[in-house]
N, C-alpha and C positions, 0 to 999 in steps of 0.2 A: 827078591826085588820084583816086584809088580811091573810086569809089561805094559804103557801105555800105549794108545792107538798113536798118540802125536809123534813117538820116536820114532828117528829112523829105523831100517831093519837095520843095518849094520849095528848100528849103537844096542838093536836088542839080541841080534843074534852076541855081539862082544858078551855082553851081561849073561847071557848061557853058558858063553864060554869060561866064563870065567868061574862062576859058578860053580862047575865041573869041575876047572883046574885047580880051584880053592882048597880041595878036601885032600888031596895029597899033598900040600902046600904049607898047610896049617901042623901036620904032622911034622915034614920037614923043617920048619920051621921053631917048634918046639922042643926040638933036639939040644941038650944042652954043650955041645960043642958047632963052630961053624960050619956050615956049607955050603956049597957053589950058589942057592940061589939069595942066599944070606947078605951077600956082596951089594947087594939093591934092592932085598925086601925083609922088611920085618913083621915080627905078629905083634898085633896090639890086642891086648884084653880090655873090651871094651862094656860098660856094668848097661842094661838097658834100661832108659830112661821111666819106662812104664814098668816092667817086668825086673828089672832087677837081675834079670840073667846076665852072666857075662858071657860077650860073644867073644870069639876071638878069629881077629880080621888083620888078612895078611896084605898089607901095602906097603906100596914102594915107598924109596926115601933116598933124599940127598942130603948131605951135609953140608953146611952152611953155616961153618963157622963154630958157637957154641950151640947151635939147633940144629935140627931136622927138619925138612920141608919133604909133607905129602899132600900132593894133588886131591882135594876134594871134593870129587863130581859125584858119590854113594851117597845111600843114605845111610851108612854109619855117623858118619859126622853128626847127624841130631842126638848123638848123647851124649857129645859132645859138649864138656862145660869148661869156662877159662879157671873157676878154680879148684873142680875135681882131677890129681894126678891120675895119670896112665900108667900104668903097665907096660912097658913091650920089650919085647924078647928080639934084642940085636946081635945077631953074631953069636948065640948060645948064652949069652949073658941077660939078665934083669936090669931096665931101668926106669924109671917114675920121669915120667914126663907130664909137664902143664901146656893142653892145646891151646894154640891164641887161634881163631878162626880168621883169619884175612880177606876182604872182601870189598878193601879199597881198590879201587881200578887198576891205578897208575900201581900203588905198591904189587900187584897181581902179575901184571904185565913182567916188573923188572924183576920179581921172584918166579917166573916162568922163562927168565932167561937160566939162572941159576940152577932150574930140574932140568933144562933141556940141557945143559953143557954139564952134569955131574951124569946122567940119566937119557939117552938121547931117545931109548923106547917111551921116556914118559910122554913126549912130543904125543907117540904115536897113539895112545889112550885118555889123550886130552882132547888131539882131535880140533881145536878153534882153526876156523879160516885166517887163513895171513893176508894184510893187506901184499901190495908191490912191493914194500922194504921188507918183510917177512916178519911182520909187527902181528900180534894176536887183530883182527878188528874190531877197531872200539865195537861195534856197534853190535855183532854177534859177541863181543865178550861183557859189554855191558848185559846183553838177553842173559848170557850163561848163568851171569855172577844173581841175577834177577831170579831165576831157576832154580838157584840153590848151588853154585859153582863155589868156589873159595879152595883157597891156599891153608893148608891147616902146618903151622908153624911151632916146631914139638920142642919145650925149654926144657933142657934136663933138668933134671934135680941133682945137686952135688952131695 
């Protein structure tokens, strides 16, 4: 991920970290039985839009029903397509998911109550300022979703 000058340093120092913490992540993660960090992150194999490569990118996740909700502030998400399935490795297990990218306001906001209350660290790598009622604000979450922010909502395949 490209550092820009505009980001904060937190947001670019996170991006290092994370980085780093990726590569033993992805391992554990592809292990075909569950592990401790399994419980709130899976791997998605993800095919590259230009290159064709498949990455494989380990993100958080809540349930939500018959979906999956992961926070999407990276730039994985641009390969992102609503009718190529996914790959991802939950719990040691394979399953084909169809992403819907979300990037309606209001639906944003109330699927951001959803990862905070299943996921309460996801709050903390989301990161938007709360108004007084502890509401994302509009106006920094409208910039975010501008930026390239969205809810990526993973349908399984039966």
């Amino acid at each position: 991920m490209a550092n820009t000058p505009n980001r904060p340093l937190s947001r670019r120092i996170q991006a290092r970290v994370m980085n780093v913490l990726n590569v033993p992540m992805r391992r554990m993660l592809a292990l075909p039985f569950p592990t401790p960090p399994g419980k709130r992150l899976m791997l998605a194999y993800i095919t590259g839009r230009k290159t064709g490569k498949i990455y494989r990118q380990p993100l958080s996740y809540v349930r939500d029903g018959a979906t999956l909700l992961t926070p999407g502030g990276g730039r994985w998400k641009l390969n992102l397509t609503n009718d190529t399935p996914v790959r991802l490795r939950i719990r040691g297990h394979d399953h084909y998911a169809r992403p819907e990218l979300v990037r309606d306001q209001t639906t944003i906001v109330e699927l951001l109550d959803v990862l905070a209350a299943g996921n309460p660290m996801a709050s903390r790598f989301i990161a938007l300022p709360k108004d007084p009622h502890g509401r994302p604000d509009p106006q920094r979450l409208a910039m975010a979703i501008q930026n390239g922010f969205c809810i990526v909502r993973w349908h399984l395949d039966q």
